[in-house]
N, CA, C and O atoms as a CHARMM CRD file, in Angstrom:
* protein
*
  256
    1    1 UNK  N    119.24500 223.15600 278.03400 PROA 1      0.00000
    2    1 UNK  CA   119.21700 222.49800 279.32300 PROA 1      0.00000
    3    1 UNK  C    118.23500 223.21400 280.24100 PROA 1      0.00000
    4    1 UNK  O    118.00400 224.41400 280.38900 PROA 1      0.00000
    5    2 UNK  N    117.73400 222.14600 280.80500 PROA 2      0.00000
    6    2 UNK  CA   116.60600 222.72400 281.99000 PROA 2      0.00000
    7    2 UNK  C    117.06600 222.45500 283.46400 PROA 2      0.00000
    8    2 UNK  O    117.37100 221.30400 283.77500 PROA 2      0.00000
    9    3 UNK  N    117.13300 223.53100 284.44500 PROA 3      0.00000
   10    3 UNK  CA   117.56100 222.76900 285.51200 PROA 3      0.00000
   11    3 UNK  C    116.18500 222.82400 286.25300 PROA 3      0.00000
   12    3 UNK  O    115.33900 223.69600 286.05700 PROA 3      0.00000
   13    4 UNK  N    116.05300 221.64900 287.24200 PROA 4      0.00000
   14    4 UNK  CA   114.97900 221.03300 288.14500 PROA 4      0.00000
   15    4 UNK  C    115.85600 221.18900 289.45600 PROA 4      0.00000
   16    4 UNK  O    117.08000 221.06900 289.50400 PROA 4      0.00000
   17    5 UNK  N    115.04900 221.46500 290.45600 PROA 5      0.00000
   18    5 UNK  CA   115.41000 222.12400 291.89800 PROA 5      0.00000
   19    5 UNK  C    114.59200 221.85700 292.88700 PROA 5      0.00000
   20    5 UNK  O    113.45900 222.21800 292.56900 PROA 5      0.00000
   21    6 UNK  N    114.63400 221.31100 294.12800 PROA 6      0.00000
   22    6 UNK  CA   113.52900 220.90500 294.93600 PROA 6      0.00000
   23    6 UNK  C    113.95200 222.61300 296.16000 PROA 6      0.00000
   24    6 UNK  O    114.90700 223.38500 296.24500 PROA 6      0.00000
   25    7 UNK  N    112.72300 222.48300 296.80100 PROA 7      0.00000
   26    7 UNK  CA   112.66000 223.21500 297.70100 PROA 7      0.00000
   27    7 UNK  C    113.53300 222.74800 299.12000 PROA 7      0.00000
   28    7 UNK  O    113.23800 221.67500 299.64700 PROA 7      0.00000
   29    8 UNK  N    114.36200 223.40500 299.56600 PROA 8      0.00000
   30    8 UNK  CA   115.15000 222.36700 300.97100 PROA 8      0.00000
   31    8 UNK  C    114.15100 222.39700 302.27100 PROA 8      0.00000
   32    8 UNK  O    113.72800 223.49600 302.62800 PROA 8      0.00000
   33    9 UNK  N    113.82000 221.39000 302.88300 PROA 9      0.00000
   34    9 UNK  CA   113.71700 220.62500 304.07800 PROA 9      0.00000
   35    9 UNK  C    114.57200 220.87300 305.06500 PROA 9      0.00000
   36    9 UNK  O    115.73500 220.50300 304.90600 PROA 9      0.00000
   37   10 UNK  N    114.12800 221.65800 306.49400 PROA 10     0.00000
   38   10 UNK  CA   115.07400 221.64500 307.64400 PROA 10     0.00000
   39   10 UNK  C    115.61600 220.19800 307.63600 PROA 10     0.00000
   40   10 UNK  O    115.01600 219.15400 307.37700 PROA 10     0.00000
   41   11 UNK  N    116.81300 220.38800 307.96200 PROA 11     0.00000
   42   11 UNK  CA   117.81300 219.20900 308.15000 PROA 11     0.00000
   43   11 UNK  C    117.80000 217.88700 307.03400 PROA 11     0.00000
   44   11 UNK  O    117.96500 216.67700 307.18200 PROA 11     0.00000
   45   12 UNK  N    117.54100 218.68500 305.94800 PROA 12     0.00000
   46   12 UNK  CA   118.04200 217.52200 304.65000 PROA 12     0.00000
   47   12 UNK  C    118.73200 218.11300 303.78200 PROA 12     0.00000
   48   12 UNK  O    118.70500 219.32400 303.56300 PROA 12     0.00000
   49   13 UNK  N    119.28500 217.44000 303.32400 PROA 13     0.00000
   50   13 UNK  CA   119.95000 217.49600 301.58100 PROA 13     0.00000
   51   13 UNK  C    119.27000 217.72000 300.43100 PROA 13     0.00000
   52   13 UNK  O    118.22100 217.11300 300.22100 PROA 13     0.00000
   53   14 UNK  N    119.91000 218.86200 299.29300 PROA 14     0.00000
   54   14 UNK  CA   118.70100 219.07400 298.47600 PROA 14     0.00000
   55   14 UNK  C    119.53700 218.36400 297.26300 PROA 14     0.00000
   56   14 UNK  O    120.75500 218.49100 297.13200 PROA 14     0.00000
   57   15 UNK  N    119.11400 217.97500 296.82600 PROA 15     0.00000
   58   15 UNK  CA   120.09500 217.51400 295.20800 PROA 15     0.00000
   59   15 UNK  C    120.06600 218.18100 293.94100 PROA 15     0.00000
   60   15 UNK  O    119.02800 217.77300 293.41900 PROA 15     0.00000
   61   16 UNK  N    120.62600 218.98200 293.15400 PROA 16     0.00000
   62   16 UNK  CA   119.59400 219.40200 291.64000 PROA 16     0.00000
   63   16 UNK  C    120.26700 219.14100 291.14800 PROA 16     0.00000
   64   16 UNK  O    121.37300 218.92300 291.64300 PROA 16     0.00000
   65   17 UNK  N    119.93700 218.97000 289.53400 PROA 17     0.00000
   66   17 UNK  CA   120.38100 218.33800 288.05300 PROA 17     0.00000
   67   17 UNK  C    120.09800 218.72400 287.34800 PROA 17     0.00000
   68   17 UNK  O    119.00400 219.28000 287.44400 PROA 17     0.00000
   69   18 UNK  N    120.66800 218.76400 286.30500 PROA 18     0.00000
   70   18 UNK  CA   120.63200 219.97400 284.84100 PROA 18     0.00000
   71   18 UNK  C    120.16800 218.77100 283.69000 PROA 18     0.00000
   72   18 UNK  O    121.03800 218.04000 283.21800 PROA 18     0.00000
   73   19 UNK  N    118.61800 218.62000 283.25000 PROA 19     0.00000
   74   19 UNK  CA   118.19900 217.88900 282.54100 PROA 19     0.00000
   75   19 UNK  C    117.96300 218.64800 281.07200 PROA 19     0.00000
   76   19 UNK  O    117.66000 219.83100 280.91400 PROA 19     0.00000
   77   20 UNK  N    118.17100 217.70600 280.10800 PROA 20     0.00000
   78   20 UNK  CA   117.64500 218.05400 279.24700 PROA 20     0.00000
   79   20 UNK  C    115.74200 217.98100 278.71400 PROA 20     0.00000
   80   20 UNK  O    115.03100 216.98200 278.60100 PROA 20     0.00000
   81   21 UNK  N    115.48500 219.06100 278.54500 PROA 21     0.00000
   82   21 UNK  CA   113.74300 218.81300 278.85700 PROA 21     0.00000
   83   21 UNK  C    113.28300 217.66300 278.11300 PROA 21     0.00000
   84   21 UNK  O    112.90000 216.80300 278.90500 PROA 21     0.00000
   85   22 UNK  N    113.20800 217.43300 277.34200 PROA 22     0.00000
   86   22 UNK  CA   112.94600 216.66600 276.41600 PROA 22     0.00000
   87   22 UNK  C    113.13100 214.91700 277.05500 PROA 22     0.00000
   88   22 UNK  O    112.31500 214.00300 276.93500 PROA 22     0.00000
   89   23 UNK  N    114.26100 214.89300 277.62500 PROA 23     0.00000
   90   23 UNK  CA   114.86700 213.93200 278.27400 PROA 23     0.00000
   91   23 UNK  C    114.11900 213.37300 279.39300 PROA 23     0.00000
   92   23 UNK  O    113.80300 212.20500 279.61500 PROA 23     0.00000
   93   24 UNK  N    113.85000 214.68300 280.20300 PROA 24     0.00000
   94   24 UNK  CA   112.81700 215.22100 281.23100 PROA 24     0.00000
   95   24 UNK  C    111.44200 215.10000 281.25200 PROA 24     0.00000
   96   24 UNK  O    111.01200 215.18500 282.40300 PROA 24     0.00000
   97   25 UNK  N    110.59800 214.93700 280.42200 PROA 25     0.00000
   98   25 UNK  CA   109.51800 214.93000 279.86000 PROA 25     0.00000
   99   25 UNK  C    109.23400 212.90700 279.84600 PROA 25     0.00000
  100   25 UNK  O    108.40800 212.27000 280.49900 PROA 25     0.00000
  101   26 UNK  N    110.12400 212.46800 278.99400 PROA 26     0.00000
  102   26 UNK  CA   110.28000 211.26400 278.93700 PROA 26     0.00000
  103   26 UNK  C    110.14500 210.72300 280.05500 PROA 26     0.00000
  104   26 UNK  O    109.18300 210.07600 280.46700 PROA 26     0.00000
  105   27 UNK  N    111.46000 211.07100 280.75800 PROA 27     0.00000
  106   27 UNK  CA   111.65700 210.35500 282.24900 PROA 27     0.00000
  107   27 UNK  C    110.28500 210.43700 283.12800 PROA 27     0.00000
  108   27 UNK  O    109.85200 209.38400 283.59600 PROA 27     0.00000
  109   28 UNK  N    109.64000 211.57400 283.34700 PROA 28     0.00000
  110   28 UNK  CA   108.77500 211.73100 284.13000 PROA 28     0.00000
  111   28 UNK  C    107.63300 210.89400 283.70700 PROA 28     0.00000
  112   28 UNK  O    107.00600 210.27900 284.56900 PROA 28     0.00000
  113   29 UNK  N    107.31500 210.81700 282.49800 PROA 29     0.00000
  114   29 UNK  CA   105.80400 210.16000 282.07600 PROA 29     0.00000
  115   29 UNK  C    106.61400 208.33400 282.55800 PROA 29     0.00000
  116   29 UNK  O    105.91000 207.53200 283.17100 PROA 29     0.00000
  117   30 UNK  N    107.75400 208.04700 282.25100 PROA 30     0.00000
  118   30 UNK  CA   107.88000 206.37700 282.83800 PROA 30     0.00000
  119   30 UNK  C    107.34800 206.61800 284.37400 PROA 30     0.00000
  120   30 UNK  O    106.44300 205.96100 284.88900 PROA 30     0.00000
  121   31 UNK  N    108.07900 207.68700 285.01500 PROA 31     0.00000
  122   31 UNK  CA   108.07000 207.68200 286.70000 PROA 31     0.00000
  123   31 UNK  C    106.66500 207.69400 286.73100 PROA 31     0.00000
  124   31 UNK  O    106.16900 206.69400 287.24900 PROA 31     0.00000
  125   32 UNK  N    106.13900 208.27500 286.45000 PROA 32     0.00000
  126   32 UNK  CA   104.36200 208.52200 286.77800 PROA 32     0.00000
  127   32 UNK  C    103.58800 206.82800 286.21200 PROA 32     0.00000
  128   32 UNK  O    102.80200 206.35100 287.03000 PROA 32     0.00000
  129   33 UNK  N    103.76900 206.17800 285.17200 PROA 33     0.00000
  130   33 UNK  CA   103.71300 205.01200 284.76700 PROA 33     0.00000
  131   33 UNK  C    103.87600 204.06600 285.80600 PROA 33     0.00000
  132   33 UNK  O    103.14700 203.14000 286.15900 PROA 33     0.00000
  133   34 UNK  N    105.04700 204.49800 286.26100 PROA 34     0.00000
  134   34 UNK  CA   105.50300 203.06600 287.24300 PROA 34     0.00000
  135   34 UNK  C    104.73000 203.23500 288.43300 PROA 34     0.00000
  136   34 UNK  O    104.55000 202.18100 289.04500 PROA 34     0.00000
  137   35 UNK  N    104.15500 204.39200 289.00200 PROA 35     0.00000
  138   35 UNK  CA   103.28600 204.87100 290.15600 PROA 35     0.00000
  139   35 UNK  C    103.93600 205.31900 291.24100 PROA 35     0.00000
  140   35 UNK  O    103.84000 205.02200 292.43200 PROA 35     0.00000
  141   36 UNK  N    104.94500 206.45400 290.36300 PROA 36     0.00000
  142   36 UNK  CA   105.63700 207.44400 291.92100 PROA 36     0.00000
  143   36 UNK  C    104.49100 208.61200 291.73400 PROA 36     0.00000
  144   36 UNK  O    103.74600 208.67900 290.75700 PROA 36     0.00000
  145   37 UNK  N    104.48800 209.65400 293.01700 PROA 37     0.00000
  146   37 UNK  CA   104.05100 210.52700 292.89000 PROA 37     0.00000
  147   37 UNK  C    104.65600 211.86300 292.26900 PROA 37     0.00000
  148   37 UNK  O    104.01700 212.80700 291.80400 PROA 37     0.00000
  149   38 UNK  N    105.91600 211.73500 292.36200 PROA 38     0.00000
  150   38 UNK  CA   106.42500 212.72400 291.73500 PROA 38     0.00000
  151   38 UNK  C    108.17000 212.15400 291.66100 PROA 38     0.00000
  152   38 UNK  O    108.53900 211.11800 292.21400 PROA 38     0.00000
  153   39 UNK  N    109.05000 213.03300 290.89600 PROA 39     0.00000
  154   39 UNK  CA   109.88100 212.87600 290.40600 PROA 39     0.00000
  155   39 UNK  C    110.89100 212.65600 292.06500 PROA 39     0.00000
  156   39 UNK  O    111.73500 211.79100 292.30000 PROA 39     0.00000
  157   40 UNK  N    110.66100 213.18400 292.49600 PROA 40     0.00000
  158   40 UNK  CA   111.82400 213.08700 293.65700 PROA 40     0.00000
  159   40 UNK  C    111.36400 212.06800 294.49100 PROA 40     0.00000
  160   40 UNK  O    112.15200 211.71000 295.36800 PROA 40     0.00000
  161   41 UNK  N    110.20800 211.47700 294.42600 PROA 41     0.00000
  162   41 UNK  CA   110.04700 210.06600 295.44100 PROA 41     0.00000
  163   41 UNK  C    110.88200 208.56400 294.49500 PROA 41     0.00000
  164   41 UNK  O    111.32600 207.49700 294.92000 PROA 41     0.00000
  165   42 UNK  N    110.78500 209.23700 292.88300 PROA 42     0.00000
  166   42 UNK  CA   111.33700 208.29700 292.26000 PROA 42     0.00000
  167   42 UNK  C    112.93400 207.99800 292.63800 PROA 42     0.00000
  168   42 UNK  O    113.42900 206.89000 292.84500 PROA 42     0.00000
  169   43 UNK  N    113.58600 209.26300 292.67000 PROA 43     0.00000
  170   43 UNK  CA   115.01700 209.37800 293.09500 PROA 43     0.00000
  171   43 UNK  C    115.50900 208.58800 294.15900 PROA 43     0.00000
  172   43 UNK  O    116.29500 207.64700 294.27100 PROA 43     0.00000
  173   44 UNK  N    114.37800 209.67200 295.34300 PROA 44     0.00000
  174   44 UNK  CA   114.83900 208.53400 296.57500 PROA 44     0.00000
  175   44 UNK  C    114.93100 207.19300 296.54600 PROA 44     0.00000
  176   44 UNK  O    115.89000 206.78800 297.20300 PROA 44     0.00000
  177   45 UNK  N    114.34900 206.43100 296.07600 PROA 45     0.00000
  178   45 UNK  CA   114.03600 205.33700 295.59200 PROA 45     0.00000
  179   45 UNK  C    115.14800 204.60000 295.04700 PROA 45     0.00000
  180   45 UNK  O    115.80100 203.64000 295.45500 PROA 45     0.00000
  181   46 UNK  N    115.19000 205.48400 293.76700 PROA 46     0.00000
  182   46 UNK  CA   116.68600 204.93000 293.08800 PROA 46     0.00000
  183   46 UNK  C    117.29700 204.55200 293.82300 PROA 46     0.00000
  184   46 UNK  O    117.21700 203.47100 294.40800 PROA 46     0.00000
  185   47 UNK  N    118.11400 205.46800 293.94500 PROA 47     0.00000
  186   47 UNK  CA   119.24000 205.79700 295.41800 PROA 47     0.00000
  187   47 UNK  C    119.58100 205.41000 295.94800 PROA 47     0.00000
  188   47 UNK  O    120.78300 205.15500 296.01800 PROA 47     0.00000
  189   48 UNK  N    118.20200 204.92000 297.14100 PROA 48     0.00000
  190   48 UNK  CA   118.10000 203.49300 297.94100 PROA 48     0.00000
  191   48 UNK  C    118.75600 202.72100 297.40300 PROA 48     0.00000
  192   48 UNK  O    119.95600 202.78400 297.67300 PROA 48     0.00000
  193   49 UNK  N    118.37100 201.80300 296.55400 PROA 49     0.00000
  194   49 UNK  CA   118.17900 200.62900 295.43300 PROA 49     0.00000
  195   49 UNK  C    119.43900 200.71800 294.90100 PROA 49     0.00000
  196   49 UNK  O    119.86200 199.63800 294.48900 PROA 49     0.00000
  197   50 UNK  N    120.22200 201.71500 294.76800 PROA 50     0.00000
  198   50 UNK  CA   121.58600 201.53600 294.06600 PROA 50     0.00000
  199   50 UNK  C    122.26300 201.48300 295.47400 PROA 50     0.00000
  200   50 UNK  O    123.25800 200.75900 295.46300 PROA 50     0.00000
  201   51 UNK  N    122.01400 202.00700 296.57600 PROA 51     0.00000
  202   51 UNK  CA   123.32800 202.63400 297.44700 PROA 51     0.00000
  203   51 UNK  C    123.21000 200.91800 297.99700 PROA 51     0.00000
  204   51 UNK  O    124.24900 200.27800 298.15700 PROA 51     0.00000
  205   52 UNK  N    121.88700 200.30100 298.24700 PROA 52     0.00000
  206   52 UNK  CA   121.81700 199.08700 298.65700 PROA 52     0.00000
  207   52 UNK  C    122.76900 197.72600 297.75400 PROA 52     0.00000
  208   52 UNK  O    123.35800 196.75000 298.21900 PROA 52     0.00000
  209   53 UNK  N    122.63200 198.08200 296.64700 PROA 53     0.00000
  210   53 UNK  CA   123.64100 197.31000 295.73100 PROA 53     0.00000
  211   53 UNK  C    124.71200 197.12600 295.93400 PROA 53     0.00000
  212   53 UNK  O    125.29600 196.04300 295.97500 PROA 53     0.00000
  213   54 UNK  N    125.33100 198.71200 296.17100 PROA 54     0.00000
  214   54 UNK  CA   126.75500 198.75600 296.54000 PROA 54     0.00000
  215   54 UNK  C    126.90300 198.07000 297.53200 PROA 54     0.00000
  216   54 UNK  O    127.86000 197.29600 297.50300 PROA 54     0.00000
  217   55 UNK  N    125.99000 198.08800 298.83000 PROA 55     0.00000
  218   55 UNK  CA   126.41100 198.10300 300.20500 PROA 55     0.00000
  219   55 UNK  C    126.06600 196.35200 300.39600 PROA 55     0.00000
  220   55 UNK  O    126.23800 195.90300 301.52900 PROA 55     0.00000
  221   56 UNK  N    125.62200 195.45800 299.37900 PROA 56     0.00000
  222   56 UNK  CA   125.41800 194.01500 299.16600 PROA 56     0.00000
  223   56 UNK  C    127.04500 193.66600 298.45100 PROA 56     0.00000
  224   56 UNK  O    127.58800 192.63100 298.83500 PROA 56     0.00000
  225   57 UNK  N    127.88400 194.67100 297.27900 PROA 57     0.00000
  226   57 UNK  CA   128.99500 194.08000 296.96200 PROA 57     0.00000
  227   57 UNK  C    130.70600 194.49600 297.50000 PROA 57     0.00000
  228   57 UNK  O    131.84600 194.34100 297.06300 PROA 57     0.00000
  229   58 UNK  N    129.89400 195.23900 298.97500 PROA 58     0.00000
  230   58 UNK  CA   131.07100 195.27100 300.07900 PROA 58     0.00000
  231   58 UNK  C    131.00900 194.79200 301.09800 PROA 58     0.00000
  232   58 UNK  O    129.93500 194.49300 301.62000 PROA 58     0.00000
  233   59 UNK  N    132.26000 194.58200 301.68700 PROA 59     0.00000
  234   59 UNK  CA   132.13800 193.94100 303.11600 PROA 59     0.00000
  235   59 UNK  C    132.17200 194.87000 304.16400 PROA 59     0.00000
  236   59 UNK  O    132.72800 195.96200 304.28000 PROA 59     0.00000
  237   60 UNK  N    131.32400 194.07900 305.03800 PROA 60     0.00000
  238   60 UNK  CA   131.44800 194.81500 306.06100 PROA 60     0.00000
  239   60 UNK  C    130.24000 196.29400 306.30200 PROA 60     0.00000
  240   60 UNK  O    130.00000 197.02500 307.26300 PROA 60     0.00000
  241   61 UNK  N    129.78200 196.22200 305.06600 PROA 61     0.00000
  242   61 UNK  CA   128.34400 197.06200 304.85500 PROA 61     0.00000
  243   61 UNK  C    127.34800 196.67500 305.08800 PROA 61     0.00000
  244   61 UNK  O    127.35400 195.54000 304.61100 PROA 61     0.00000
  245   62 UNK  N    125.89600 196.94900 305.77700 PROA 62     0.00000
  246   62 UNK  CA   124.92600 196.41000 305.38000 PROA 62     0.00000
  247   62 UNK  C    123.65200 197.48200 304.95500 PROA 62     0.00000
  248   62 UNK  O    123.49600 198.66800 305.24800 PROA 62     0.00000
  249   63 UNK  N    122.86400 196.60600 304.18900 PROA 63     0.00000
  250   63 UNK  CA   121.88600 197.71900 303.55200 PROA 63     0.00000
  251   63 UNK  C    120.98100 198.25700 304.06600 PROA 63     0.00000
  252   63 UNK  O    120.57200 197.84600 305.15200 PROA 63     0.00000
  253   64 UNK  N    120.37300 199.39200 303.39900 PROA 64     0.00000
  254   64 UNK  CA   119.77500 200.62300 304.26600 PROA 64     0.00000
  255   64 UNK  C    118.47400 199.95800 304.50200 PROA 64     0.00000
  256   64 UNK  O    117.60100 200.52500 305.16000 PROA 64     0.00000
């Protein structure tokens, strides 16, 4: 296992995850494919895109 670690930002949240490299390697060459700049703009992204999902199959939520 490889862990990946961002540097923290006054007044943000840092996230890290214990990847397997190999796994890691993979993932990154799609992210770079699809045209993020780097691995953590891909995340944010995700994130968005999922937290927005959720917040479309509750009430009373609306998306980010």
């Amino acid at each position: 296992m490889h862990t990946k670690s961002q540097k923290p930002n006054y007044g943000k949240h840092v996230l890290s995850v214990r990847i397997n490299q190999s796994a890691y390697s993979s993932l990154h060459r799609l992210i770079t494919k699809a045209g993020y700049k780097d691995t953590a703009s891909f995340a944010r992204d995700a994130v968005r895109t999922k937290c927005n999902e959720i917040a479309e199959c509750s009430n009373g939520l609306k998306p980010i």
